[in-house]
N, C-alpha and C positions, 0 to 999 in steps of 0.2 A: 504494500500500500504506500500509495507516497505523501508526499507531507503538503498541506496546503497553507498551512498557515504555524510560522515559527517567530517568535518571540524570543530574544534573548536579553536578558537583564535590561526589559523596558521600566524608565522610569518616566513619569509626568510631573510637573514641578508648574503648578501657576502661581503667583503673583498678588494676595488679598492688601486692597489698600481701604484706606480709611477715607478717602477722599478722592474725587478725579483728578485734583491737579495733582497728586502723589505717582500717577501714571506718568506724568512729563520728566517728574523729579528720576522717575526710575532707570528712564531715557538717559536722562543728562547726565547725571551723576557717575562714577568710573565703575563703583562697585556695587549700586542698583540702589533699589531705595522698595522698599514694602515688604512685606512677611512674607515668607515661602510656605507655599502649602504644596503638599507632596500627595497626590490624588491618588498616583500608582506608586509603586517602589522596586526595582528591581524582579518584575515580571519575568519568570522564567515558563514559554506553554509551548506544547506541541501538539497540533490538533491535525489528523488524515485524514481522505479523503473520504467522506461515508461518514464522520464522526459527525452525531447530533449532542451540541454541548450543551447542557443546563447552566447558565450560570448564576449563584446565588450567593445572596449578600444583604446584610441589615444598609436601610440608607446611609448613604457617603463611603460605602466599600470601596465604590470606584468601578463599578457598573458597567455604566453610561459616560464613562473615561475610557476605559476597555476599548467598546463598542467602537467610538469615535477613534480610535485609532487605528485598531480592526480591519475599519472601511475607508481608511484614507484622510477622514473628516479633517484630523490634525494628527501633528504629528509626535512622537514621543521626544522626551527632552535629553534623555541619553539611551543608551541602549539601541539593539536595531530590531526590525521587522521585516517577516518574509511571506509576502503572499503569493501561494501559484494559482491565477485567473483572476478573476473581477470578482470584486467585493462589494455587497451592495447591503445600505442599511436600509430599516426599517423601523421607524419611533414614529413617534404624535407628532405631525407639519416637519418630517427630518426634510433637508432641502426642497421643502418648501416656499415661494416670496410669495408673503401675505397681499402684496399689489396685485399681483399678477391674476389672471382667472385660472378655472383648472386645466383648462386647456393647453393655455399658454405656459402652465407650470410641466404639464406633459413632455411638448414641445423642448422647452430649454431645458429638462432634464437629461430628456432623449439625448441632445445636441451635443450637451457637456461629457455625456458618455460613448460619443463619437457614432454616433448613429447617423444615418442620412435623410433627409428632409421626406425620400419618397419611405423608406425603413419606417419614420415616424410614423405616417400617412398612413400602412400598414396594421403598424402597433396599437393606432390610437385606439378604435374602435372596439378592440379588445381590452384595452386599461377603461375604457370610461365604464364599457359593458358591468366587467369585475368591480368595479369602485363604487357603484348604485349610487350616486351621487344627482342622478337627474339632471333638472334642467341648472343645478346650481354650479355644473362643467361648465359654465362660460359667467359664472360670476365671481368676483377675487374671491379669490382663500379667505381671506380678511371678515366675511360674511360666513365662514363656515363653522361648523361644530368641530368640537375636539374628533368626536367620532368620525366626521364626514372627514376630514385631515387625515386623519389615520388610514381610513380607508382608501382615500386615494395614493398615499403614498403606501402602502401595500401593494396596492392597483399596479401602482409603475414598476414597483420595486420586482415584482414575481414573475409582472410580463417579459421581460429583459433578459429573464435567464440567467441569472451570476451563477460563476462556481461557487460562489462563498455566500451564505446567508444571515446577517445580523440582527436577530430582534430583539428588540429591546421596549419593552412593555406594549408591545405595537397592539396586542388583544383585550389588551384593560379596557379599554371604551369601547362605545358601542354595543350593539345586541348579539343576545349567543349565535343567534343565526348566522348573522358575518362572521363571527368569532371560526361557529365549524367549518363554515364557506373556508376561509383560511387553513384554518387545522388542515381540511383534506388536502388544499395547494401544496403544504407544506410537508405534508405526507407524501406529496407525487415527487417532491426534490428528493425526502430522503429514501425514496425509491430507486431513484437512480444516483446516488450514491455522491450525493452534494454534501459542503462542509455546514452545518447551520448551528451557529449561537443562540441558542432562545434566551433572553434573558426574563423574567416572571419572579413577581413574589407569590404565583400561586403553585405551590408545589406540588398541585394534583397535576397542573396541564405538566410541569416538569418531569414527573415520573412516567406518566404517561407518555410522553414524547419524545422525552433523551435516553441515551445510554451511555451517557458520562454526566460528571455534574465539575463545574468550578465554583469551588466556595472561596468568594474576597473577602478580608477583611483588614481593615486599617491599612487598603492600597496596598494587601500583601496579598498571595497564592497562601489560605490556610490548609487546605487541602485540595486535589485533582485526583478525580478516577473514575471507576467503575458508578454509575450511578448508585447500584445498592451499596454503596460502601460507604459515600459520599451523603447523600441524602438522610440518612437515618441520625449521624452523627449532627449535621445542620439544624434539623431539626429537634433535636435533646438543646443543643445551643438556645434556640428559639423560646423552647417553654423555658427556659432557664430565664431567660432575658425578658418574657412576657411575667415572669413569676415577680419579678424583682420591683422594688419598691423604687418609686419617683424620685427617691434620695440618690437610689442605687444606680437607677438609670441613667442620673446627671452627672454620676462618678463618672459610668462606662463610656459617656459622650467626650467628657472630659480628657480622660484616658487617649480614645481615637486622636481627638483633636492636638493634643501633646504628641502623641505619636506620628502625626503628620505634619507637622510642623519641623522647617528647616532647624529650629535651633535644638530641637532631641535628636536630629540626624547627628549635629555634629558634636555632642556632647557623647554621645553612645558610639 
């Protein structure tokens, strides 16, 4: 089996400031200016061909860091990335312009992905078909639902064909209807033997669906594997973490946060 997507010691590092003009200070200054927050850290994955990955994590794991790197969105801050074929996300308005209508979001996505005007011409009628969005295809995104967002950009994202599939809470909205409508799409890719990230905090679609799982936590790899190995252990985590008192809670937040932060890197 070959390898689709390798990760070696990815790290992510953005920037939190206190103010906008603290962005210009960060520019000018020789040795940067604002707090470092460290999203991922030292990302070691290896994911082949046919692999359907759960990935799961309490919010601020670094998810939808992941993800966005994944697919190209941005880039990691050290460390490098290997993907073999096109990568395509999937979230709520992901390259989406809120101006634009859905049409026209079709269109420049197509474009950007190196498609040709008559390919689009093609494509379309099958993403608006898939995206049940009605007559609100030629009104801007900017008028639409969370759901109706999602679904068009599922729409683009599944008609296209990538080898690589990113989702990232793309099924939280919307009705179950679209929801299966989806599932079974997603079940035709892992049919023929496509790389796909589902990310979900619903752990029934994740058991269901994957056969590996990546548990993040504090922008680290806590564990990777087998899903039943993987899953059961996250889950013992979870009640632990749902059990714990709002005192205890505001430790554990604390904790991440310390932990992500440029100045525990360099003391530790």
């Amino acid at each position: 089996m070959e390898k689709s997507v390798e990760l070696m010691n990815v790290t992510k590092n953005f920037k939190m400031y206190e103010k906008t003009s603290d962005k210009l200070l960060d520019i000018l200054l020789p040795g940067g200016y604002g707090e470092d927050f460290y999203a991922l850290q030292n990302i070691n994955l290896t994911a082949y061909e046919g692999d359907v990955i759960g990935v799961v994590g309490v919010n601020g794991a670094g998810k939808s860091t992941l993800s966005n790197i994944i697919s190209g969105i941005i880039p990691p801050t050290s460390g490098s990335i290997s993907i073999n074929g096109q990568a395509s996300l999937i979230a709520i308005a992901s390259g989406l312009n809120n101006q634009l209508t859905g049409r026209e979001n079709i269109e420049l996505k197509c474009l950007m992905l190196g498609f040709s005007k008559k390919e689009i011409q093609n494509l379309e009628p099958e993403i608006i078909e898939f995206a049940e969005v009605g007559k609100f295809i030629d009104q801007p995104v900017k008028k639409y639902s969370s759901g109706m967002k999602s679904r068009l950009g599922f729409a683009i994202s599944v008609t296209i064909n990538p080898d690589i599939l990113v989702i990232d809470e793309a099924l939280s909205v919307g009705d179950q209807t679209f929801a299966d409508k989806c599932l079974d799409k997603m079940n035709e890719f892992k049919e023929k033997g496509k790389t796909i990230f589902f990310i979900s905090h619903s752990m029934k679609q994740v058991k269901n669906f994957c056969d590996k799982a990546l548990w993040l936590e504090f922008g680290e790899v806590k564990q990777y594997g087998p899903i039943d190995e993987v899953l059961p252990e996250y889950k013992k985590f979870l009640k632990d973490y749902k059990a714990m008192s709002k005192k205890e809670k505001k430790e554990f937040k604390e904790r991440v946060m310390e932990k992500q932060r440029g100045d525990y890197l360099q003391v530790n």
